[in-house]
Backbone bond lengths (Angstrom), bond angles and torsions (degrees), N, CA, C in turn:
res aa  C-N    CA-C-N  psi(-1)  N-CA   C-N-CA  omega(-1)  CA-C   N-CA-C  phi
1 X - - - 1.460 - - 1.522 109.45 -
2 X 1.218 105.26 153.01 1.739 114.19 -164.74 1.682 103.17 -114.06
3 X 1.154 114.61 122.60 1.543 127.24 169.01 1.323 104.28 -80.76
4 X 1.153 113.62 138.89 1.421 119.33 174.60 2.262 98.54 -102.59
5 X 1.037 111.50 134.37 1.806 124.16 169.23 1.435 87.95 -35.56
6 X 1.384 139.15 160.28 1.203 147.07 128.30 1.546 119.46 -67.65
7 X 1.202 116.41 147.09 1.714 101.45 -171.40 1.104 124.40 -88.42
8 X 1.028 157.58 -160.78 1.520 150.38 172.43 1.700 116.60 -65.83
9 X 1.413 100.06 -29.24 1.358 91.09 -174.91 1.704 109.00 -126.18
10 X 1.386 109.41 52.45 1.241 121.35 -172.13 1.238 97.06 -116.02
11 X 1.416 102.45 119.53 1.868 109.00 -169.36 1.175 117.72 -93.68
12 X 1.617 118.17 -4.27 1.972 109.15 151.04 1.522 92.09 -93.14
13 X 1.458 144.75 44.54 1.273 112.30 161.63 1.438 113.93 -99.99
14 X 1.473 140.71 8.03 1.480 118.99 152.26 1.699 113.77 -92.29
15 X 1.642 106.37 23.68 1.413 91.20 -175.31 2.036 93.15 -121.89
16 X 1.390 95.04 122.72 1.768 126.16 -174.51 1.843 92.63 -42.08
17 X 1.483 97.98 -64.48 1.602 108.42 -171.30 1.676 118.78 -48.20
18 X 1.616 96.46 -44.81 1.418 101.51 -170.97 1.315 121.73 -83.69
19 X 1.125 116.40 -10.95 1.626 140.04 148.96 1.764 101.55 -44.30
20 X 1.266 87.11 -81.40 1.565 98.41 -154.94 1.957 103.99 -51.78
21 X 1.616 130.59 -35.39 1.019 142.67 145.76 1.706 135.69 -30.50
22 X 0.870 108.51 -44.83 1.358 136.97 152.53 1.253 123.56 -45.22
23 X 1.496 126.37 -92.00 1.350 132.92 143.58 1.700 115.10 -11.81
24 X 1.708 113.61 -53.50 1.108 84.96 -169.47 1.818 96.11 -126.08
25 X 1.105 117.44 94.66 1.311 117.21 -157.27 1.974 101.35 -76.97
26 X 1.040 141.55 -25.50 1.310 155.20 -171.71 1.685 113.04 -71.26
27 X 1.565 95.48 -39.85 1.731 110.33 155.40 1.585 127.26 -12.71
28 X 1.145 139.74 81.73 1.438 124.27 -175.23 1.461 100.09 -109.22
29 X 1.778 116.13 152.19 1.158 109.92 -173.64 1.402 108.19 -78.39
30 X 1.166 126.15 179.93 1.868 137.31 -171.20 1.460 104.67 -103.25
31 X 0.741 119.80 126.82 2.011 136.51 -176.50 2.254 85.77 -60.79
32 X 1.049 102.57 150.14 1.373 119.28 168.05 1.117 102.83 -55.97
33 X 1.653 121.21 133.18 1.414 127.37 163.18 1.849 113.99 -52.25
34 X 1.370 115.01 101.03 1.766 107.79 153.92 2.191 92.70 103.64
35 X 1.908 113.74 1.66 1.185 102.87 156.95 1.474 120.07 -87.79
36 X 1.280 126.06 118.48 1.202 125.64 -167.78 1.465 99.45 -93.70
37 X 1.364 128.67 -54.45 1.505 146.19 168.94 1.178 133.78 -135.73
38 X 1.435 113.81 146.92 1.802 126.80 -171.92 1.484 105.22 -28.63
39 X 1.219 101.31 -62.05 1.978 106.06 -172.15 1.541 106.22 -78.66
40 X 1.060 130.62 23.98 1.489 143.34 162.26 1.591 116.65 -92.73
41 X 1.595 126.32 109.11 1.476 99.55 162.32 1.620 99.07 -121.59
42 X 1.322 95.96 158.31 1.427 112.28 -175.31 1.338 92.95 -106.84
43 X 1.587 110.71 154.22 1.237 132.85 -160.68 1.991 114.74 -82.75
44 X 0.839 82.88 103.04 1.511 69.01 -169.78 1.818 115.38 -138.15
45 X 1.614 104.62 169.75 1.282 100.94 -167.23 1.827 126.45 -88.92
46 X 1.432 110.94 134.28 1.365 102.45 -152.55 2.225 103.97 -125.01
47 X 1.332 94.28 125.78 1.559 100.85 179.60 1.324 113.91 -78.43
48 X 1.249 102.42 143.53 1.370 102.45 -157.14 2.110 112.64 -98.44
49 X 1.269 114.43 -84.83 2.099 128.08 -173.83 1.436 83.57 -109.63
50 X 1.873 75.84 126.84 1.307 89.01 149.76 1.937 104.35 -152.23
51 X 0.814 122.79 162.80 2.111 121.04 -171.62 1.466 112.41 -145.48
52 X 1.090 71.55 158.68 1.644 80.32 -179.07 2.056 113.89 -136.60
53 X 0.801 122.11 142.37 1.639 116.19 171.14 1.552 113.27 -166.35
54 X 1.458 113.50 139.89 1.077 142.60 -174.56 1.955 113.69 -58.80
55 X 1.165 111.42 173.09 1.372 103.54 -170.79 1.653 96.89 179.31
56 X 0.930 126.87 170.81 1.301 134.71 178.62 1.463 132.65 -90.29
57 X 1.319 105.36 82.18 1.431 151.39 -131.46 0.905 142.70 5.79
58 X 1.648 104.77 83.88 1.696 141.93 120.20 1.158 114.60 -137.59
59 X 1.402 110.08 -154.82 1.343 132.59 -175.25 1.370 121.50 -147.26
60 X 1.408 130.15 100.93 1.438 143.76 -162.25 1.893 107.22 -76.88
61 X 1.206 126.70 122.33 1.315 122.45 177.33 1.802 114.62 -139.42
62 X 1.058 90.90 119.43 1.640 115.15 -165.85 1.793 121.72 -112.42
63 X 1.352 107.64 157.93 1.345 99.97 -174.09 1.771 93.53 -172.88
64 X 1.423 106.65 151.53 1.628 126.78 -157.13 1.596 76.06 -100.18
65 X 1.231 115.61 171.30 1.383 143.65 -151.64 1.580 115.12 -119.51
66 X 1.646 106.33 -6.15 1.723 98.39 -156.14 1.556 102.26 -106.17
67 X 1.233 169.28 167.78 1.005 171.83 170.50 1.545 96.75 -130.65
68 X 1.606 120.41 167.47 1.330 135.58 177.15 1.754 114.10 -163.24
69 X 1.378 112.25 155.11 1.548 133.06 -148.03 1.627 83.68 -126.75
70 X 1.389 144.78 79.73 1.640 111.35 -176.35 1.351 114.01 82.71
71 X 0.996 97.27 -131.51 1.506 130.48 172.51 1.674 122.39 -89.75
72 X 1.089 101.32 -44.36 1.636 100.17 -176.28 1.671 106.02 -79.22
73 X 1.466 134.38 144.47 1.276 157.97 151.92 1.541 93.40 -47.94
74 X 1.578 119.16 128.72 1.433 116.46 -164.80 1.772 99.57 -136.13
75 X 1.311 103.54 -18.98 1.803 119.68 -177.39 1.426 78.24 -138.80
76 X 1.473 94.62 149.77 1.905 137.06 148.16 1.211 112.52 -81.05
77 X 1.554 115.19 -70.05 1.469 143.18 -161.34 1.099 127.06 -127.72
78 X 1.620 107.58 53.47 1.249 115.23 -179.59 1.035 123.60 -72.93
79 X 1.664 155.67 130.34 0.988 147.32 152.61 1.271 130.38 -45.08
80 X 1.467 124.20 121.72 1.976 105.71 -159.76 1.629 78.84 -148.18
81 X 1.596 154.67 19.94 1.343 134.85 138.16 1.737 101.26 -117.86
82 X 1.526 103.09 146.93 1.392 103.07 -166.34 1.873 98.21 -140.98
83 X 1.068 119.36 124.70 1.574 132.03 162.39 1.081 98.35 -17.18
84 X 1.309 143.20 147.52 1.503 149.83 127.17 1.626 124.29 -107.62
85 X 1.049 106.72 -15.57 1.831 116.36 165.85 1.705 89.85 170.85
86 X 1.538 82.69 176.31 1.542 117.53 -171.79 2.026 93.16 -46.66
87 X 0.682 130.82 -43.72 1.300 121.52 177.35 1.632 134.73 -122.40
88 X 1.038 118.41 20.87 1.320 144.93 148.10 1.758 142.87 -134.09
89 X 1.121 99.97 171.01 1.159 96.34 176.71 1.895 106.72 -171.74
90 X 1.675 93.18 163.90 1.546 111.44 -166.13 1.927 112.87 -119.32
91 X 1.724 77.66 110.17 2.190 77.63 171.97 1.708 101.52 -87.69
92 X 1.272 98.74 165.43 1.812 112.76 -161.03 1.665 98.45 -123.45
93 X 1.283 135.49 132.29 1.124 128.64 163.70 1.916 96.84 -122.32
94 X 0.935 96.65 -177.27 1.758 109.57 -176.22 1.217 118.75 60.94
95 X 1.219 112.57 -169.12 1.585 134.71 177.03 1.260 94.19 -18.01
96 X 1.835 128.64 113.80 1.495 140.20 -166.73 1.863 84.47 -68.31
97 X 1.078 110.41 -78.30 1.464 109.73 -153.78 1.348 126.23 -53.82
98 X 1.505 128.32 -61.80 1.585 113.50 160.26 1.936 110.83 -51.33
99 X 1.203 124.16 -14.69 1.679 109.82 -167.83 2.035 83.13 -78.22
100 X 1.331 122.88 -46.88 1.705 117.98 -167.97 1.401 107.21 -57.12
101 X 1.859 116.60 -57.26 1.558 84.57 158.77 1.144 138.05 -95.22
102 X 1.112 131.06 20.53 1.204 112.49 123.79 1.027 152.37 -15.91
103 X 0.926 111.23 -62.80 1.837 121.27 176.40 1.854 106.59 -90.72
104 X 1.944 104.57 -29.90 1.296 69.04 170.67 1.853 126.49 -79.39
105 X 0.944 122.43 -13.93 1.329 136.98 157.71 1.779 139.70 -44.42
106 X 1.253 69.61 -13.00 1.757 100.18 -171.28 1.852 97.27 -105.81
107 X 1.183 100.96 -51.97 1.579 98.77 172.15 1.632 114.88 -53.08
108 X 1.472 118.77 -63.08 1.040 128.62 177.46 2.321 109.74 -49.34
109 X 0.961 116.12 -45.99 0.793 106.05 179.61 1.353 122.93 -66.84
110 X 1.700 123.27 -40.88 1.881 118.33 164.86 1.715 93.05 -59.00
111 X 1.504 132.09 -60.47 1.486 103.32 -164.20 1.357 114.48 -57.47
112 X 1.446 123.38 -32.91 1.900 116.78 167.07 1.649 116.63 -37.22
113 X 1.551 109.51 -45.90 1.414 146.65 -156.58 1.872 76.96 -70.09
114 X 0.991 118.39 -98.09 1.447 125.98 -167.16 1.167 111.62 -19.81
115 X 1.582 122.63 -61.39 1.053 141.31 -136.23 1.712 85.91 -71.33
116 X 1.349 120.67 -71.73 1.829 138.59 -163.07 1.368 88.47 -53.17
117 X 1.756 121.12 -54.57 1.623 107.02 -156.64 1.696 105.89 -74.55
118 X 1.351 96.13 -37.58 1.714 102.96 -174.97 1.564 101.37 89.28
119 X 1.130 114.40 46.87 1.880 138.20 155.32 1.673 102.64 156.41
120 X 1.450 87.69 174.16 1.059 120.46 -146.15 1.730 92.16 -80.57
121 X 1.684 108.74 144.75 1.565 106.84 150.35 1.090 139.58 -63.41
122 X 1.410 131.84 144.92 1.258 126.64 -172.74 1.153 106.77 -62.57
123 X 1.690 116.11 171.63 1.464 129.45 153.34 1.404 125.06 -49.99
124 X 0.802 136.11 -47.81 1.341 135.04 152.00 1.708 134.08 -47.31
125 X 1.524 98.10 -38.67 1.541 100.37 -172.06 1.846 93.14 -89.71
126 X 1.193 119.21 -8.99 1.576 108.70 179.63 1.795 100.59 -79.97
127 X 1.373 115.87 -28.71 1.589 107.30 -153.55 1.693 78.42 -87.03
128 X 1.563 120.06 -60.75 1.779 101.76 -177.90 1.533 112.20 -35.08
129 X 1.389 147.15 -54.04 1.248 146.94 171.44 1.259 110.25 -45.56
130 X 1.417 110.30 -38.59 1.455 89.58 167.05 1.603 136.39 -77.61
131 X 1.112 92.45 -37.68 1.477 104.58 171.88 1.697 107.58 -49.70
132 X 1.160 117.06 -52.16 1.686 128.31 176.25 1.433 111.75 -29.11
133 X 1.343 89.11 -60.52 1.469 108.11 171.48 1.657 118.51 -52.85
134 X 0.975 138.09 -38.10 1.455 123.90 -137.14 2.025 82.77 -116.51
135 X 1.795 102.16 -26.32 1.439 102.41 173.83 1.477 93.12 -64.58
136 X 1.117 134.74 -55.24 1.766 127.09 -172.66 1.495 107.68 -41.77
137 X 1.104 123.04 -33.86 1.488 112.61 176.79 1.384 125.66 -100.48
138 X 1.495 95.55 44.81 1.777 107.22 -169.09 1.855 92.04 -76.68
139 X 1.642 114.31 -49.11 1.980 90.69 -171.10 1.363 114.56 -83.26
140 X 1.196 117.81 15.48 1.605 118.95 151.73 0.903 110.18 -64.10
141 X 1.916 111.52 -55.26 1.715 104.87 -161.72 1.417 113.99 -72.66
142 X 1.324 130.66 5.42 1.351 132.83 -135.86 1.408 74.27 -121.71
143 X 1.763 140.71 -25.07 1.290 119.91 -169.31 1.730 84.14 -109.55
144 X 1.108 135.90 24.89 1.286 129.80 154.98 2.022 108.86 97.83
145 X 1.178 109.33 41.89 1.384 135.28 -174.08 1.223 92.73 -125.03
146 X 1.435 144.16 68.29 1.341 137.81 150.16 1.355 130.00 -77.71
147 X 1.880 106.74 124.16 1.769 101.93 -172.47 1.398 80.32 -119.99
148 X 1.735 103.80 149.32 1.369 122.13 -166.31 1.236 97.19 -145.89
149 X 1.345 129.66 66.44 2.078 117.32 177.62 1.898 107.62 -64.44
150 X 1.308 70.41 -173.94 1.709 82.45 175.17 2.160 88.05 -156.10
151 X 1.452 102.08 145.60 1.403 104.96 -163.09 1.246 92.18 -146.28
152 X 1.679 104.94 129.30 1.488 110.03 -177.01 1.786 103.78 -135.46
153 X 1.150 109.73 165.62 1.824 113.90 172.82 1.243 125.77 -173.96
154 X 0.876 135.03 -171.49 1.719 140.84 -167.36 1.509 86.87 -140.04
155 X 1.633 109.78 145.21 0.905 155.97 152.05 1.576 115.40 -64.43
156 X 0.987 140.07 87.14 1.688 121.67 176.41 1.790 107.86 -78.73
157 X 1.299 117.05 1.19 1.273 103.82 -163.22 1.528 93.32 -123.65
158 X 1.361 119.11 -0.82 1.369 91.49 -170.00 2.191 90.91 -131.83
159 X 1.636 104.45 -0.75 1.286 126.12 -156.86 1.446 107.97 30.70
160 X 1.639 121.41 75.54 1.468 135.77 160.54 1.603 100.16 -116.66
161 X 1.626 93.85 158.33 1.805 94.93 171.58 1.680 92.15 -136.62
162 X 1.216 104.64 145.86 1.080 99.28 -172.91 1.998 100.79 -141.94
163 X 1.471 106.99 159.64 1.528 101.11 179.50 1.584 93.54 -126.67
164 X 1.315 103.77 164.04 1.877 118.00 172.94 1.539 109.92 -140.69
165 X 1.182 99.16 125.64 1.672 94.87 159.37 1.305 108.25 -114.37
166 X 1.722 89.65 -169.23 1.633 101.23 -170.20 1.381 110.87 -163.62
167 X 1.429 111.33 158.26 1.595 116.25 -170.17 1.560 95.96 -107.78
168 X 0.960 101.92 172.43 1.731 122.67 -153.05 2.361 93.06 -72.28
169 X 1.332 102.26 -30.51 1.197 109.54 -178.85 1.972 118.95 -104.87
170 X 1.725 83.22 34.77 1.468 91.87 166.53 1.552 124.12 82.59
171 X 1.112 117.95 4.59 1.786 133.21 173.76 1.241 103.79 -69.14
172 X 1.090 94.82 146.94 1.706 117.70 178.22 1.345 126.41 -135.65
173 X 1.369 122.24 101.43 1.483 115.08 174.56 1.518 114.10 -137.93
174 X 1.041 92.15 156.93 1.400 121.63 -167.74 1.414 118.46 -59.55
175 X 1.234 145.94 113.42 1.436 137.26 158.67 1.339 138.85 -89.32
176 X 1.100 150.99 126.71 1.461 133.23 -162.13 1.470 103.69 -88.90
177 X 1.533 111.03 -46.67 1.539 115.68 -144.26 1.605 87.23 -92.91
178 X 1.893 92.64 -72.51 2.007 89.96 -148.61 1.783 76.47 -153.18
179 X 1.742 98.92 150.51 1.379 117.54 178.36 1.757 102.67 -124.26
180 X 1.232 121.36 162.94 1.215 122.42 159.40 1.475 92.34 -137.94
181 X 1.356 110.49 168.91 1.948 126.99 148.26 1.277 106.69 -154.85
182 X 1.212 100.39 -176.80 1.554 121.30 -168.77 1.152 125.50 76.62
183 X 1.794 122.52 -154.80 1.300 116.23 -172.62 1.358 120.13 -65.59
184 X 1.184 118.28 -35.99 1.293 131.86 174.57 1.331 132.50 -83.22
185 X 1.654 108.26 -10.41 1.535 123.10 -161.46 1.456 90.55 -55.91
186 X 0.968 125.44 -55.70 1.704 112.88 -169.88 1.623 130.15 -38.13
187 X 1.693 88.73 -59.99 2.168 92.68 160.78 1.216 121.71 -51.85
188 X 1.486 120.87 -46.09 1.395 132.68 -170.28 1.573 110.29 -59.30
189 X 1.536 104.43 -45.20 1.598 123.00 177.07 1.707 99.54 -54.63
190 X 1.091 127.86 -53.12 1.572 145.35 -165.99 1.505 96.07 -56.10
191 X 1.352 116.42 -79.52 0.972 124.34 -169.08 1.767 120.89 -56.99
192 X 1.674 105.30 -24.75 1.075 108.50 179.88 1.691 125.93 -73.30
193 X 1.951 87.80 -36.97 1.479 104.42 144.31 1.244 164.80 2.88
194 X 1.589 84.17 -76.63 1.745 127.08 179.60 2.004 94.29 -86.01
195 X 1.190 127.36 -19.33 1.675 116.41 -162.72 1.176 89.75 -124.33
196 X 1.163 131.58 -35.60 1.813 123.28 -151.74 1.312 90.32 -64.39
197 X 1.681 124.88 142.35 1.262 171.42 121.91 1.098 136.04 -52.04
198 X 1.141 144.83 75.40 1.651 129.89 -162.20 1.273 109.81 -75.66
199 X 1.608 123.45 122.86 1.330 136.18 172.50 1.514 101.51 103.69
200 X 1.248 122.26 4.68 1.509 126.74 168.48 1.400 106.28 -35.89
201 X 1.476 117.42 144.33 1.184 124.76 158.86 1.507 124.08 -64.23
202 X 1.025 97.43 156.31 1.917 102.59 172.63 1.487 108.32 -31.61
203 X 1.571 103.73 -79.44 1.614 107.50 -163.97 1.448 111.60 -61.16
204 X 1.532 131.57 -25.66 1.139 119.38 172.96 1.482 112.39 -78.76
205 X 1.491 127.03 -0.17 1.340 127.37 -175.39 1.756 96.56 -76.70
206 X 1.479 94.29 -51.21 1.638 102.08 -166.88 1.486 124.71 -55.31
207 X 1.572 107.31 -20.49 1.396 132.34 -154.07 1.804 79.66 -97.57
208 X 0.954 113.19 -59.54 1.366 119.23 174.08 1.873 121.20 -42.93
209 X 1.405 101.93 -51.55 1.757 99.08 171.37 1.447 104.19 -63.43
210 X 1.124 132.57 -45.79 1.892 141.85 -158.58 1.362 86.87 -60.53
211 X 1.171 123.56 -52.38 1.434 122.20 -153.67 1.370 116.18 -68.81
212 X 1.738 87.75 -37.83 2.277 100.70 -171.06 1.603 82.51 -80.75
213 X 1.456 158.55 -13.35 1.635 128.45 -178.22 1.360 82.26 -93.75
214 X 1.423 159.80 -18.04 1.222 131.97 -155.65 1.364 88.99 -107.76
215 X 1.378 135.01 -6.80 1.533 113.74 175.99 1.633 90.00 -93.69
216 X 1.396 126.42 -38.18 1.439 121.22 -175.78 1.773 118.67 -50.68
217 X 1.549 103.89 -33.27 1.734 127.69 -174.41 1.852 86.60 -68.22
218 X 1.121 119.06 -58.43 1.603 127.58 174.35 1.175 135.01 -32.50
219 X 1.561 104.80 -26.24 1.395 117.36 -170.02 1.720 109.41 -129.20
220 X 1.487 96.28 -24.46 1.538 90.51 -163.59 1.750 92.18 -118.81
221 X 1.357 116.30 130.50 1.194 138.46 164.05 1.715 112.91 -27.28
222 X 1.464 104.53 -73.21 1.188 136.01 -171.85 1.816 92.94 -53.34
223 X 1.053 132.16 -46.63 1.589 111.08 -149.96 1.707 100.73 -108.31
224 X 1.075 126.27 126.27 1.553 146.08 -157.46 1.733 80.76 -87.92
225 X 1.407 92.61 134.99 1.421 116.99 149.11 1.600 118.28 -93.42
226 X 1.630 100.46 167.42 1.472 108.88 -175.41 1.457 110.77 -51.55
227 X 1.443 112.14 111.19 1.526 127.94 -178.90 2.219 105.00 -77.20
228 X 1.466 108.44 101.19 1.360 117.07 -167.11 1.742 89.76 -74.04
229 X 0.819 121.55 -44.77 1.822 114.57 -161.25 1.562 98.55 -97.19
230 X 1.035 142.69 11.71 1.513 115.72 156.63 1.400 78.64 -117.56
231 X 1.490 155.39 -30.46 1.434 119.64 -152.19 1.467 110.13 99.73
232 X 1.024 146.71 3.76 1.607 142.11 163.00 1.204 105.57 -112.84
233 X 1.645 92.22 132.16 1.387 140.17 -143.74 1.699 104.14 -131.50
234 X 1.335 129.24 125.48 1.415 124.63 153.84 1.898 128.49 -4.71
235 X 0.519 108.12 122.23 1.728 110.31 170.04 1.084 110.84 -77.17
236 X 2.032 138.54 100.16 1.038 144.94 -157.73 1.356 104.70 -126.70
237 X 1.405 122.57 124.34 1.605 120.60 -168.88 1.467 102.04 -127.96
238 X 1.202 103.98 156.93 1.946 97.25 173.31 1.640 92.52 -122.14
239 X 1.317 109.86 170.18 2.214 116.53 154.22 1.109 92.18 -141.87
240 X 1.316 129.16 152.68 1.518 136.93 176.28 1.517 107.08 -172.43
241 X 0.943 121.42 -152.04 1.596 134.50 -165.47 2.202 94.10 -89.85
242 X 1.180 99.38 -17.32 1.571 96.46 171.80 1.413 128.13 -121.39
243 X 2.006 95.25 37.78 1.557 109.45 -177.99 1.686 129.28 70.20
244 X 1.233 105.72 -161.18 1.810 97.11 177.37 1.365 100.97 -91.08
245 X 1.120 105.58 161.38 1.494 121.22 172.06 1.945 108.06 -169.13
246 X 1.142 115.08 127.57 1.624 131.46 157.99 1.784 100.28 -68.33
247 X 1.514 86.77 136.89 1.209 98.00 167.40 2.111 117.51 -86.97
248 X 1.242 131.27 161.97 1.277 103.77 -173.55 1.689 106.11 -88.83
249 X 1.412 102.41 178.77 1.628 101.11 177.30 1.151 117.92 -81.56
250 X 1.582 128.83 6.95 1.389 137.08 -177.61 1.126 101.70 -89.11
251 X 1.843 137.21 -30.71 1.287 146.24 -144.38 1.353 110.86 -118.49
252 X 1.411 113.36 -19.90 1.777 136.48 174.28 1.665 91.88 -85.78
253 X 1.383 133.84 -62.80 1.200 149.03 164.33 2.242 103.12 -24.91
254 X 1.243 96.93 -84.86 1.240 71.81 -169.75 1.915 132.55 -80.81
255 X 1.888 102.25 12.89 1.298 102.97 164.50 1.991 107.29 -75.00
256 X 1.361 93.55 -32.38 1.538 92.50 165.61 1.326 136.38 -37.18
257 X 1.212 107.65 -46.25 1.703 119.27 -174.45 1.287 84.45 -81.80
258 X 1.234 150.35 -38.94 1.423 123.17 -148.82 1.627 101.92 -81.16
259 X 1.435 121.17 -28.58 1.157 142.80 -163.92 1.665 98.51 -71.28
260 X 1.420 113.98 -53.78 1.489 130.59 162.81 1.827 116.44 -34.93
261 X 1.606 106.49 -67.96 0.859 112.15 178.60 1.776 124.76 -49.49
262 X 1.606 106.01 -55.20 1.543 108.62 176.21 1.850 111.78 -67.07
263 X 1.438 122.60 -7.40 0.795 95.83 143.14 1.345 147.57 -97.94
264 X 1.327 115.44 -13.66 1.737 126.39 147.87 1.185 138.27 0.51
265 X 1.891 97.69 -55.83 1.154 151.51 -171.03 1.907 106.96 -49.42
C-alpha cells in the first residue's frame, strides 16, 4: 500500500497515527488478546519504579529492572526507561505490554513529527502528545491495563529540564524537582525527598536516583534491587546539553558498592 506525503497544510500531517488512519479508514482496532469483559482482568505482567529528577543542567531518569505477574517475579531485566529523541525520553510503569508500545509509538511519532515539520517538537508539545496518548488508553485501563509514564527532557534552546507526569486518565503535570511512579514511586518519592538538592550536580543527582530505587527495592516487594550475582543493575539515563545517553552497567555497578558500603557503616 502507497502513502501519499501529507501536504503542507494538512493538519493530521505531523501526526504518524493519523496518517496511517486515514489511508486506511476501515481499520478497526483488535479487542485485547484473552479480554472477554470489562469486569474481567487477565493476568498479566506489570513494571514496577521508575524517577526522574532535575539537576543543574539535566535531568537524570531511572528505573529498577524487575517486573511482576501477581505474585511471582516474571522479568529480571526489564527495560522500563526508553529514548524518545535526541533529547528526551519516557519511563513506563504499569501494564508491561501496552506501557512498551507505548513509548515505542511515541518515539516513532516525534521522529514522524520531525521528519514533515523539518524540526523537532517542543517540550511542551511532546509531553501534551503524550498525555493524548496515554488518555487513548483510558478503556484498557478501565479493564485493569494501566499505563502511567513519566516524561522528562532538556531544552537545548532555552537550557531547562523539565519532568511530567500523568494519571492513568491522561493528566499532565509539571514537576520541577523529582517524579517517581509505580509500585514503589511512593518510597522512591520519600527518599528522593529526604536528599534532593536543588542545583545538585550531575554525579550527586545520579547517586541520588540509585539510592531512592534501593530504598524503593526495600520497601516495595514488586521493585528488584541491584541483583550482585547475575549482574543487573538499575537503568540510569542522563539528558543535558549532550542529549540522551545510558550510563554503562560497569559505572551503575560501582556507584552501587559505594551505596553498599555507607550503608555497612
Amino acid at each position: 500500500m502507497r502513502l501519499e506525503r501529507p501536504s503542507a497544510f494538512d493538519l493530521d500531517g505531523p501526526s504518524f497515527s493519523a496518517l496511517l488512519r486515514r489511508d486506511r479508514p476501515a481499520a478497526q482496532p483488535r479487542p485485547a488478546p484473552g479480554v472477554a469483559r470489562v469486569d474481567e482482568v487477565v493476568d498479566h505482567v506489570e513494571g514496577t519504579t521508575v524517577l526522574a529528577l532535575t539537576y543543574d543542567g539535566g535531568v537524570v531518569m531511572a528505573g529498577d529492572r524487575r517486573a511482576t505477574a501477581g505474585n511471582v517475579i516474571s522479568k529480571r531485566d526489564m527495560r522500563k526507561v526508553f529514548e524518545a529523541d535526541a533529547w528526551s525520553a519516557v519511563a513506563i510503569s504499569g501494564a508491561a505490554g501496552p506501557a512498551m508500545e507505548l513509548a515505542k509509538v511515541f518515539a516513532t511519532e516525534l521522529e514522524h513529527y520531525e521528519k514533515i515539520e523539518g524540526g523537532p517538537l517542543s517540550l511542551d508539545g511532546k509531553a501534551n502528545m503524550l498525555a493524548r496518548m496515554v488518555m487513548g488508553n483510558l478503556g484498557m485501563a478501565l479493564q485493569g491495563f494501566v499505563v502511567v509514564p513519566l516524561f522528562a527532557g532538556y531544552d537545548p534552546h532555552t537550557g531547562r529540564s523539565r519532568i511530567y507526569e500523568y494519571d492513568a486518565a491522561g493528566g499532565r503535570y509539571e514537576e520541577r524537582r523529582f517524579a517517581s511512579t509505580g509500585s514503589g514511586g511512593r518510597d522512591a518519592r520519600g527518599s528522593l525527598k529526604a536528599r534532593y538538592t536543588p542545583g545538585a550536580e550531575r554525579e550527586t543527582a545520579l547517586d541520588m536516583a540509585i539510592e531512592a530505587l534501593w530504598d524503593a527495592a526495600d520497601e516495595d516487594s514488586a521493585t528488584g534491587g541491584p541483583d550482585l550475582v547475575r549482574g543487573i543493575y538499575p537503568l540510569v539515563t542522563v539528558i543535558d546539553a549532550g542529549g540522551y545517553r545510558e550510563m554503562e552497567d560497569e559505572a551503575v555497578a560501582a556507584r552501587v558498592e559505594r551505596v553498599i558500603e555507607q550503608r555497612q557503616r
